[in-house]
C-alpha positions, 0 to 999 in steps of 0.5 A: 606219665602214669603207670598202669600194672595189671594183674592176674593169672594167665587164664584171666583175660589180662592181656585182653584187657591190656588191649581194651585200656590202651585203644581206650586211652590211644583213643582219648589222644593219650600215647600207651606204651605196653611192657608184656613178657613176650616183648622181653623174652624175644622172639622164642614164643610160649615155650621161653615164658613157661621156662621162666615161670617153672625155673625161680631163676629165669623168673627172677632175671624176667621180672628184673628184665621187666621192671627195667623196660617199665623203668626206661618207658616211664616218661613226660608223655606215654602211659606204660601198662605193664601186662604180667603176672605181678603175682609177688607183692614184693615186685608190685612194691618194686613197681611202686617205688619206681614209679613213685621215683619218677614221680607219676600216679600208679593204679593196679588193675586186678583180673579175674577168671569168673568161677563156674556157673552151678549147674541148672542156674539161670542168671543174667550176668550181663553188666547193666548199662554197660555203654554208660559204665564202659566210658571215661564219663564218671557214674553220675552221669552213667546213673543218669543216662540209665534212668533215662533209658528206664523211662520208656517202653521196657522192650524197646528200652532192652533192645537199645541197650543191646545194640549199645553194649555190642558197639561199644563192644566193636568199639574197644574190640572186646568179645560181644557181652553174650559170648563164651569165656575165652581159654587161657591166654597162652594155654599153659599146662595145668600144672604150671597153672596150678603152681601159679595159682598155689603162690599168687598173691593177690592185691589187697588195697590196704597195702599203699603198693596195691592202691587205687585198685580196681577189680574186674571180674571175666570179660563181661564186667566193663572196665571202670575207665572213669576211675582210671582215668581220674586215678592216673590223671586227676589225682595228686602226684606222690611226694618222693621219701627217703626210699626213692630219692637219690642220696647227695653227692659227698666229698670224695675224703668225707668218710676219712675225715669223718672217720679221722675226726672222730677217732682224735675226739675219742682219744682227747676225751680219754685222756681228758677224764682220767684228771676230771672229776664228775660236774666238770665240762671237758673242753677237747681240742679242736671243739667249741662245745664243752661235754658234762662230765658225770662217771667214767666212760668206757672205750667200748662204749665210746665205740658204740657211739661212735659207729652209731654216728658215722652210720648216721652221718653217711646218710646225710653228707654235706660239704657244710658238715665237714668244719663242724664234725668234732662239735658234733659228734661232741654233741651226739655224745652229751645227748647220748649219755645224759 
């Protein structure tokens, strides 16, 4: 099933929103499995999770212990949102290969903390026709709704989108829209968040590990949960590449023979040019091809080509090969020195 990755620094409301898309998605009928670094640490609290993010180590062997719980947890049927930092773009790629392995569609949710407002400033940042948006209805029919709502008494108008906006709110169990910003998530030191936020590498949706993205801004701006949901369950499953699918299984004594039959085609063609003249076709033993002869070859350049080929005949082994390795490594040389 999908995979959901959240983003963002401790201070951002990530956790939060973790809990507001898995009771979203639980209550759609759809079975969430959460991956959290607490859950991986074990039971030794805040003071395990500030070690791991202050020593490179630690924090190396917690994202591995994560990717690990990410990649036992991905199934036919749970929906996994891994709520982490997932500041490094390297390990988002890493996410993304694994999901993209298991072939199920991936969306990355980017929290952020709202800056502070200037002082003196008046502005509503309550999100308008937040009952409409915060649903997993797309926003046609949000704009639609909204309309609706305009075309009666303003007063009265305002009053019923305040009751909306705060049973909605009791609904996920998110924090009334006009109440104050929360503190920091775990409360880590100042320092630490400052080192974090000097090495963040935020998502950019150029990047194919990034996409789809989707931004929220503080606990106010109401989750896009019709984009998510057409993300993670309407859109097209990736195709595997090269990168994530497993190699196939080879002979035990491929690579000898490989390297066996190559070696004796170097050595046949060696003695076979020492008697050609340029415009003859040498026929080596063992091989049905014949290789134009144009100027005398070198062994090391032979070599050359020779290791080029078993590298690239070790990508792609199969039993059909075995019987026609000689003609075509003859092959590979005729189209490699002509």
């Amino acid at each position: 099933m999908p995979l959901v990755v959240l983003c963002g620094l401790p201070d951002s409301g990530r956790s939060r929103r973790a809990d507001e898309l898995r009771r979203a998605l639980e209550a759609e009928g759809r079975p969430v499995t959460v991956v959290r670094d607490a859950d991986v640490l074990g039971p030794c609290g805040p003071a395990a999770l500030y070690e791991a993010y202050s020593d490179p180590t630690r924090e190396k062997a917690l994202r591995a212990a994560l990717k690990a719980s990410v990649e036992r947890g991905l199934g036919p049927r749970a929906v996994v949102l891994l709520d982490s930092l997932n500041y490094i773009k390297g390990f988002r790629y890493e996410l993304y290969c694994l999901a993209r392995a298991a072939r199920t569609p991936l969306c990355l949710l980017y929290c952020l903390k709202p800056r502070p407002r200037a002082p003196g400033r008046q502005e509503d940042c309550r999100p308008q026709a937040e009952a409409a948006a915060g649903s997993w209805r797309p926003k046609a029919a949000a704009a639609e709704q909204e309309h609706e709502l305009q075309a009666g008494d303003p007063r009265e108008d305002r009053k019923a989108a305040e009751d909306s906006e705060l049973e909605l709110a009791r609904k996920l169990g998110s924090p009334d829209p006009g109440s104050p910003e929360p503190g920091p998530d775990l409360g880590f030191p100042p320092e630490l968040l400052e080192a974090l936020a000097q090495r963040f590498e935020a998502p950019d949706s150029r990047n194919r590990w990034d996409r789809p993205l989707f931004t929220v801004l503080g606990l106010e701006e109401p989750l896009p949960l019709a984009q998510i949901w057409a993300a993670l369950f309407e859109s097209q499953v990736p195709a595997p590449h090269q990168a994530t699918q497993s190699q196939p299984l080879s002979s035990t004594n491929f690579l000898h023979q490989l390297d066996q039959v190559t070696s004796q085609v170097l050595a046949a063609l060696m003695e076979a040019q020492k008697t050609a003249v340029p415009g003859d076709l040498l026929a080596l033993p063992g091989t049905t091809e014949r290789l134009l002869f144009t100027r005398p070859l070198s062994m090391a350049e032979l070599s050359r080509l020779r290791r080029q080929f078993i590298s690239y005949t070790k990508m792609h082994p199969t039993k059909e090969n075995l019987p026609q390795l000689a003609n075509m490594f003859l092959q590979y040389l005729g189209q490699s020195l002509h």
